[in-house]
C-alpha positions as CSV (number, residue, x, y, z in Angstrom):
1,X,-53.9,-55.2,8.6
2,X,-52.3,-55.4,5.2
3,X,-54.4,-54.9,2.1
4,X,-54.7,-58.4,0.5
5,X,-52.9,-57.8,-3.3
6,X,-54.3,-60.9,-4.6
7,X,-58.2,-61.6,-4.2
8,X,-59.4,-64.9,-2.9
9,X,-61.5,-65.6,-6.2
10,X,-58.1,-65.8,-8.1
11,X,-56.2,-68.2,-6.1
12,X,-59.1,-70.7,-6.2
13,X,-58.8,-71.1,-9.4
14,X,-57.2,-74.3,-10.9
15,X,-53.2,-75.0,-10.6
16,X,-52.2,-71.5,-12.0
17,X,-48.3,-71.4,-13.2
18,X,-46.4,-68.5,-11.7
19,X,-43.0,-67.1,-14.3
20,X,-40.8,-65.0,-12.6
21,X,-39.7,-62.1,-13.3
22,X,-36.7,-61.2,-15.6
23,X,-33.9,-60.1,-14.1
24,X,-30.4,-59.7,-14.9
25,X,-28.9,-59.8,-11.7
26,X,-31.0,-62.8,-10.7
27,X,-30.7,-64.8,-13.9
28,X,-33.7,-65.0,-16.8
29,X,-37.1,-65.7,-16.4
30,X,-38.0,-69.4,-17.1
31,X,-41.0,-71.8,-17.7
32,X,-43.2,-72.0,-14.6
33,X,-42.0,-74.7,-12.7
34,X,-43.8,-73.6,-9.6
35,X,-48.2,-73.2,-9.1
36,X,-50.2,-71.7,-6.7
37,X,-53.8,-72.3,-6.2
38,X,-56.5,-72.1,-2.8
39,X,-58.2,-75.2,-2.5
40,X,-62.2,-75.4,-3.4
41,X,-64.9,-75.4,-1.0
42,X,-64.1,-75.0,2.7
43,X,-60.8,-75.3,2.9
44,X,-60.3,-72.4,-0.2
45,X,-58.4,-70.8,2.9
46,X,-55.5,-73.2,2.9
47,X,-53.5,-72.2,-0.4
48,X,-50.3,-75.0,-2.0
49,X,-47.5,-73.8,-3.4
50,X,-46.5,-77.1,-5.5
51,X,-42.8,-77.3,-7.0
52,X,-42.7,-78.8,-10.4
53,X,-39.0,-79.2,-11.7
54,X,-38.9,-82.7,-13.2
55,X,-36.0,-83.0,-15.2
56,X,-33.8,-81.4,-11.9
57,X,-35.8,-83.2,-9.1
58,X,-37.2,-79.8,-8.2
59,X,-33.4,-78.5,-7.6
60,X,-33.2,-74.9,-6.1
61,X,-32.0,-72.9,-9.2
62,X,-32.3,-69.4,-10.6
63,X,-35.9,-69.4,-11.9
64,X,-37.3,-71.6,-9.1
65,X,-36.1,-69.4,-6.2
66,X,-37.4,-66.7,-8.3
67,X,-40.9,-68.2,-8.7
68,X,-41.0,-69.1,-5.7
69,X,-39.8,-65.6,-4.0
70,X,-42.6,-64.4,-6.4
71,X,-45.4,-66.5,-5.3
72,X,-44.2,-65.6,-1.6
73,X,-44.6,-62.1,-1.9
74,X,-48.1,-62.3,-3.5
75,X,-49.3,-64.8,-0.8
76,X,-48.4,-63.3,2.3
77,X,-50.1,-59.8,0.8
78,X,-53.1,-62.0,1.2
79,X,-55.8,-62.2,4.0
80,X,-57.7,-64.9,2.5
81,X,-54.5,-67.4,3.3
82,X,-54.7,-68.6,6.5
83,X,-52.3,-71.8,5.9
84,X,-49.7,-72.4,2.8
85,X,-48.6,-75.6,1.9
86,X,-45.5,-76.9,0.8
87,X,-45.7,-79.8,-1.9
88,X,-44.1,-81.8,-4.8
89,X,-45.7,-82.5,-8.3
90,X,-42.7,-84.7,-9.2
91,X,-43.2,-88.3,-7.6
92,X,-40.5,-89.6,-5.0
93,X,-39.1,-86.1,-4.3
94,X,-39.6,-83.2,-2.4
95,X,-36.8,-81.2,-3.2
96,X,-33.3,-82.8,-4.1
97,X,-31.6,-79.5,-2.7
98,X,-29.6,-76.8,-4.9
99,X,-29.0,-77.2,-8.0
100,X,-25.2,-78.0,-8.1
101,X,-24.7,-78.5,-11.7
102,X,-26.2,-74.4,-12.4
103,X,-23.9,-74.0,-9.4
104,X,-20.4,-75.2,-11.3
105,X,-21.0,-72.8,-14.1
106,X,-21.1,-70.2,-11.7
107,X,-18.3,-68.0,-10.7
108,X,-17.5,-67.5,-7.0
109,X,-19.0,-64.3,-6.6
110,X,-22.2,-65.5,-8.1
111,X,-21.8,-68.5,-6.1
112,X,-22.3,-66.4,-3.1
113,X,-25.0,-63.9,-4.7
114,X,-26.8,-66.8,-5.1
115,X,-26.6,-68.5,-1.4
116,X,-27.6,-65.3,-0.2
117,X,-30.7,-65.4,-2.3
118,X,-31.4,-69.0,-1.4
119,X,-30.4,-67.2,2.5
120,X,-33.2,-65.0,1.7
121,X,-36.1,-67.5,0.8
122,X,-35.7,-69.8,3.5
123,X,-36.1,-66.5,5.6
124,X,-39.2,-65.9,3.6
125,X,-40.9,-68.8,4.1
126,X,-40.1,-68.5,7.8
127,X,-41.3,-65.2,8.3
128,X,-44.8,-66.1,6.0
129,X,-47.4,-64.6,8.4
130,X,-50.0,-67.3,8.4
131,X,-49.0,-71.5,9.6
132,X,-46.6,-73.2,6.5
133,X,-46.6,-76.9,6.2
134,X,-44.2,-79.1,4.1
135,X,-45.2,-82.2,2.9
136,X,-42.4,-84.3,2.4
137,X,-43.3,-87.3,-0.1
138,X,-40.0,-88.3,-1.2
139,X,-36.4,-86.8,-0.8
140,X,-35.5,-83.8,0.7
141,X,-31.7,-83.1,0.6
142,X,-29.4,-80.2,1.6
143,X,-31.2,-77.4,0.1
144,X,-35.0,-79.3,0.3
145,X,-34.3,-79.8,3.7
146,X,-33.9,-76.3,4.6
147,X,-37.2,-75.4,2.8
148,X,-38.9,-77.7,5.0
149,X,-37.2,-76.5,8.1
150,X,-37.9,-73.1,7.3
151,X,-41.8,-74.3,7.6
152,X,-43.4,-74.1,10.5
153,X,-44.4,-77.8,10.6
154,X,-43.5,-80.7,8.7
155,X,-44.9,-84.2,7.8
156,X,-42.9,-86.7,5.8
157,X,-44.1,-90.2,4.1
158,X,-42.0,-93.5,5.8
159,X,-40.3,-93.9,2.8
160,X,-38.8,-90.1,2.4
161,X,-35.7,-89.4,2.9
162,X,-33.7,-86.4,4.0
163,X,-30.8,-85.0,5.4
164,X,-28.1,-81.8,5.5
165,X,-25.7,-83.8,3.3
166,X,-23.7,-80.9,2.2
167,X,-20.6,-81.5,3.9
168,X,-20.2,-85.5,1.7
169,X,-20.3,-82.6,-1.2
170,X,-17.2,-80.4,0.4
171,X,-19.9,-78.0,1.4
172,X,-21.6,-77.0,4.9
173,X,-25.3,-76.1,4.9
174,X,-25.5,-72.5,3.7
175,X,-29.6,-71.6,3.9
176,X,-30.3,-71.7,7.3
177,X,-29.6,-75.5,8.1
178,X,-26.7,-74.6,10.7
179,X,-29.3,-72.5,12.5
180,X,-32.9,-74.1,12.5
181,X,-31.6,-77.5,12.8
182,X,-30.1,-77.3,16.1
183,X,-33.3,-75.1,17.3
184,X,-35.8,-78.0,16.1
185,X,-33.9,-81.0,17.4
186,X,-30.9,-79.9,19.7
187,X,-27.5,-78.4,19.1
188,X,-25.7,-82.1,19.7
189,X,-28.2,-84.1,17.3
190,X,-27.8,-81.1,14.8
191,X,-24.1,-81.4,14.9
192,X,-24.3,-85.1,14.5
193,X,-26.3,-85.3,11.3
194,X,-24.1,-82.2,9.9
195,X,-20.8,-83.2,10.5
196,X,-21.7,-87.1,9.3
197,X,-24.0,-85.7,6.8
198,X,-26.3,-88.8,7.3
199,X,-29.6,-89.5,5.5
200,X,-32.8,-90.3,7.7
201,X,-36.2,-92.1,6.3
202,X,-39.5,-90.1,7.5
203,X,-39.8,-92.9,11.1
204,X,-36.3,-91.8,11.9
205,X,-36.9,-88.2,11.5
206,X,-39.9,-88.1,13.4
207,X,-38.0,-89.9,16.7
208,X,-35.4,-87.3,16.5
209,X,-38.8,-84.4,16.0
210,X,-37.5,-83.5,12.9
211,X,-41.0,-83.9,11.5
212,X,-44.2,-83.5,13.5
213,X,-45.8,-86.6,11.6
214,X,-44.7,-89.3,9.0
215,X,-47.3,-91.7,7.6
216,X,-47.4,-94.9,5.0
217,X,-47.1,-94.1,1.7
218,X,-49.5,-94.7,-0.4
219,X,-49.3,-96.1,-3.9
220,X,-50.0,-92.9,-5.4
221,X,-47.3,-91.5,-3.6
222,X,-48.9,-88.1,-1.6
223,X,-50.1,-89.9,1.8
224,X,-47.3,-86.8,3.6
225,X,-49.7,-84.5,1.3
226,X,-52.7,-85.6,2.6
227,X,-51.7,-85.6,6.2
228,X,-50.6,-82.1,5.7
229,X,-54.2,-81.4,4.4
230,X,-55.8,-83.0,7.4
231,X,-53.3,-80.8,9.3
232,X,-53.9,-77.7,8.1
233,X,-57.4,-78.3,8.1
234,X,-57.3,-78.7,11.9
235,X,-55.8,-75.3,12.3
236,X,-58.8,-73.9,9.3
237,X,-61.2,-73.1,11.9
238,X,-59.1,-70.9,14.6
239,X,-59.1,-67.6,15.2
240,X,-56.4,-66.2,12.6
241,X,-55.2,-63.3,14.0
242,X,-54.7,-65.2,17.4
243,X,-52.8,-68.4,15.4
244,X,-50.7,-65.3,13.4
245,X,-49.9,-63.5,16.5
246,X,-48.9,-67.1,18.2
247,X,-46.4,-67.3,15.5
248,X,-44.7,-64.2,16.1
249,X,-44.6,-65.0,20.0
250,X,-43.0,-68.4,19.2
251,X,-40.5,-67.1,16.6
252,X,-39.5,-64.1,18.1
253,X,-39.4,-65.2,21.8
254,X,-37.2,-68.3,20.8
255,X,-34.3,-65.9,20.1
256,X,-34.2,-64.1,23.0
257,X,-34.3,-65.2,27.2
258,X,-37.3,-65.8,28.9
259,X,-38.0,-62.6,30.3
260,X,-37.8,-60.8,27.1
261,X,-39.8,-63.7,25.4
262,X,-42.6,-63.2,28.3
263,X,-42.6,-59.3,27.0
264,X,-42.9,-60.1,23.1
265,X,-46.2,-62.6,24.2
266,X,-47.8,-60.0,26.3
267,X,-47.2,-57.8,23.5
268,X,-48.9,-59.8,20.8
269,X,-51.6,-60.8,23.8
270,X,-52.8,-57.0,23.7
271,X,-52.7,-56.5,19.8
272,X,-55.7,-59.9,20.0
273,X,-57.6,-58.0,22.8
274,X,-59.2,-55.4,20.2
275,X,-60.0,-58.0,17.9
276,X,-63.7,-59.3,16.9
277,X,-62.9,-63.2,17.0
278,X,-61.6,-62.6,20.8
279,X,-65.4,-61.2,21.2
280,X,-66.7,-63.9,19.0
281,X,-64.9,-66.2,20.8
282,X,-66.4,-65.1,24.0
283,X,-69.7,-64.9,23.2
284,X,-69.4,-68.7,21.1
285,X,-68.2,-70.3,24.5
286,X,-71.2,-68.6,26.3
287,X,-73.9,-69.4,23.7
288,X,-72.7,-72.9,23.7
289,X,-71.8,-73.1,20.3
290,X,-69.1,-73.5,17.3
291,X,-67.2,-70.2,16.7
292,X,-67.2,-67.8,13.5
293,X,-64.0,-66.3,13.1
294,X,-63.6,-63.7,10.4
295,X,-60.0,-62.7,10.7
296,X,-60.9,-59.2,12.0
């Protein structure tokens, strides 16, 4: 197991602002507009990564996708996480998407620097270790839609809207869309929504299961957050390792046939056979009683 970098006692602090790092090749460091905190109490295991880009609708530039790669790499160093959440401090929005107007003043080689980099963060956030969650309050276009779908499950709000609308911009979705979409609701739906580059509310989406759930929204506009809370606390109480090693049999045996998928479970099966939560586990069905995982 990997030694956590960043101690549970620090995340459960208030919202704490994350600034990136400076980097010349990756553009400067900004204000935070990103913050990371575990919630209190009993659920101080399930840790929010809330976007916080106002004046851009929380558009994917330079210093975002560099807090956020940031705040990623901290995270996933860290034991104590057993869900991350996905969420919007800026009312009505998720995540409008990249941020095209940073994008014109770049040139085209820094054009493509960058959609590797936004490439590379969607690849993060699917390869985070423990369950991700987005909660989808409000828009979620091109680029916010890929965040989401690089999550491992999503809610939405009835009245959010999203969509892979890059090719109504002379674009074609360039951070994964092409490739999760079609695995999360069909290569022929995929296509469909691509190639009209159509906008769905949070009902549609859910028909097609683009989202696992969409709820009412609430007047103060965070009923998808909440879901996602109730979600994530469902999953609190299960034996980490096994929910972590689930992931990697799900993700890694979706790429491959059958046979070979059958081969990654068994291997992730034997790596939860030493484990003290499959003995806990044991011994809690026997005794009658709740079970106390520790992640070990």
């Amino acid at each position: 197991m990997l030694r956590a970098l960043t101690h549970a006692r620090r995340l459960a602090r208030p919202w704490k602002a994350l600034r990136a790092r400076s980097c010349a090749s990756h553009g400067p460091a900004g204000p935070p507009e990103i913050q990371v905190r575990a919630l209190a109490g009993a659920d101080h295991r399930i840790a929010e990564i809330l976007m916080n880009r106002p004046s851009a609708c929380n558009a994917l530039g330079n210093v975002l996708v560099n807090q956020l790669l940031e705040a990623l790499a901290q995270l996933r160093e860290d034991q104590q996480v057993r869900v991350l959440l996905f969420r919007s401090g800026v009312k009505g929005v998720f995540c409008a998407g990249a941020d095209l107007k940073e994008r014109e003043q770049m040139s085209e080689a820094e054009v493509g620097i960058f959609v590797q980099r936004l490439r590379g963060l969607m690849n993060e956030i699917a390869a985070f270790p423990a369950p991700t969650i987005a909660a989808m309050d409000g828009f979620a276009l091109g680029g916010g839609l890929e965040l989401a779908l690089a999550c491992d499950l999503r809610v939405a709000a009835s009245s959010a809207v999203m969509g892979l609308i890059e090719t109504t911009r002379g674009l074609l979705p360039g951070a994964g869309g092409t490739q999760r979409l079609p695995r999360c609701i069909g290569v022929a739906l995929a296509k469909e929504l691509i190639f009209t580059g159509r906008r769905l509310n949070g009902a549609q989406a859910q028909a097609l299961g683009l989202v696992n759930h969409t709820v009412l929204q609430n007047e103060d506009g965070n009923a998808a957050y909440h879901r996602a809370r109730e979600l994530a606390q469902e999953i609190l109480p299960q034996a980490p390792i096994a929910v972590r090693l689930g992931k990697v049999a799900i993700d890694r045996g979706m790429e491959v046939d059958i046979a070979s998928g059958m081969a990654i479970e068994g291997i992730c099966y034997a790596q939860n056979i030493p484990t003290q939560d499959r003995l806990e586990g044991m011994a809690a069905f026997r005794e009658k009683r709740p079970p106390r995982f520790v992640g070990k």
